[in-house]
VMD Tcl script that draws the C-alpha trace (Angstrom):
set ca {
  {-12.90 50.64 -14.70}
  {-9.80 51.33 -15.80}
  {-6.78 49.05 -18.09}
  {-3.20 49.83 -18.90}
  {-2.73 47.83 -22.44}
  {0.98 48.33 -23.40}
  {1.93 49.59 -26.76}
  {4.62 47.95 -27.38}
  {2.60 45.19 -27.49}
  {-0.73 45.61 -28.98}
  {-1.01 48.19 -31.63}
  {-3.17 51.25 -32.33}
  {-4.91 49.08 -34.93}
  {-6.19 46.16 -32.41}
  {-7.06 48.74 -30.07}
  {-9.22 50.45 -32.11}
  {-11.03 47.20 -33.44}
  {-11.37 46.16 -30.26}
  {-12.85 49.50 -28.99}
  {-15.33 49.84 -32.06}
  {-16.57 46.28 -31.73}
  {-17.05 46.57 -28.19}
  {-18.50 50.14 -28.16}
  {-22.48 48.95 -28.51}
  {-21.92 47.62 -24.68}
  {-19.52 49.89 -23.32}
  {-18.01 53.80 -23.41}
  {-14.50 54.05 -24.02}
  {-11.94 56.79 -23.04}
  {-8.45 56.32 -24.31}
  {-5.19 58.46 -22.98}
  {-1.57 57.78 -24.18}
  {1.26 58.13 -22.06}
  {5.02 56.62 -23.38}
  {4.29 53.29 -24.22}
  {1.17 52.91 -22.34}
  {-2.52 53.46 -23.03}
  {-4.61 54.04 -20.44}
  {-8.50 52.52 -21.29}
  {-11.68 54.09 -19.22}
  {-14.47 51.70 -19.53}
  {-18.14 52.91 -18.64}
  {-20.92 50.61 -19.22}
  {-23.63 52.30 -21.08}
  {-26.99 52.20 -19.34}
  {-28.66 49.29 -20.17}
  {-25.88 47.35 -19.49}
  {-25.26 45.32 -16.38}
  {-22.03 42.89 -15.51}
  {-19.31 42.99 -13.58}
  {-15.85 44.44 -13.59}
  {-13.74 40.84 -14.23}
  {-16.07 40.00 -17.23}
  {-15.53 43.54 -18.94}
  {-11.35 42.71 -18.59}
  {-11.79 39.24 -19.87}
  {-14.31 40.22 -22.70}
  {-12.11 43.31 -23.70}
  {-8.43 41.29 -23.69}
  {-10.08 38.27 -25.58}
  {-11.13 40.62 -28.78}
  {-7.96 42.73 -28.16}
  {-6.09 39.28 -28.70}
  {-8.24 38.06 -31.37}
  {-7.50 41.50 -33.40}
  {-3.47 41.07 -32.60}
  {-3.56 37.40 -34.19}
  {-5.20 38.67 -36.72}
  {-3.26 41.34 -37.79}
  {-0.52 38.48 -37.36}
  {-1.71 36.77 -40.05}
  {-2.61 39.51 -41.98}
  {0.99 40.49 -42.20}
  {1.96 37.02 -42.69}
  {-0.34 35.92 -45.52}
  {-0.29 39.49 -47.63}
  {2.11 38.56 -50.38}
  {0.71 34.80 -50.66}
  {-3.22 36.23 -51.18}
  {-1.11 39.34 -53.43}
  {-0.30 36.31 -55.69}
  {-3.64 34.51 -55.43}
  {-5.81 37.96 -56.81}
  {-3.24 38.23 -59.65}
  {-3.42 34.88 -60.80}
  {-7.28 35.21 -60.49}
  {-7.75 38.34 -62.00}
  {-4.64 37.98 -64.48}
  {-5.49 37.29 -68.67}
  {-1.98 35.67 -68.75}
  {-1.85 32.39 -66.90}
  {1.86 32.53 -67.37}
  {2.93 35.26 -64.22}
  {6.39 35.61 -63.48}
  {7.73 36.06 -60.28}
  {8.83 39.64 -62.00}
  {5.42 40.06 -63.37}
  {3.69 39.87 -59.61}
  {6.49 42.57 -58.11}
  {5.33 45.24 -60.03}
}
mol new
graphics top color blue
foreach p $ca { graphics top sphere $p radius 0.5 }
foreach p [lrange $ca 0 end-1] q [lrange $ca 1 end] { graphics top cylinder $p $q radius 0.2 }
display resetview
């Protein structure tokens, strides 16, 4: 089976979680064209199900990774902070001290 998964919306990153987590059920061939990539799935042999549950499976983790990358662009400065303060020997950080 084939999906078109548009660029401009999910990004190389999810993709290639999704792809890697996925890849102990299924073979994956991947071809880029503008702002869409193209996704051949092959089920590897010892694999059975149908067509509809591959597509749901696949755009589930694909979302899962998006969100998460979400939120891992979201929360980067806040946990940034958190590991100084943890790992700081001066209590007393500065908004200055944490920039640099």
């Amino acid at each position: 089976m084939k999906l078109a998964i548009d660029r401009k919306i999910y990004d190389d990153a999810a993709i290639s979680k999704t792809i890697y987590w996925l890849s102990g059920k299924y073979t994956f061939q991947r071809h880029l064209e503008g702002d869409t990539e193209t996704i051949s799935i092959s089920l590897k042999p010892e694999v059975s199900t149908r067509d509809i549950d591959i597509e749901c499976e696949f755009m589930d983790t694909l979302n899962d990774y998006k969100v998460r990358g979400i939120i891992e662009t979201e929360t980067h400065d806040i946990r940034t902070i958190l590991y100084a303060k943890a790992f700081a020997d001066d209590i007393e950080l500065s908004e200055e001290d944490l920039s640099e």
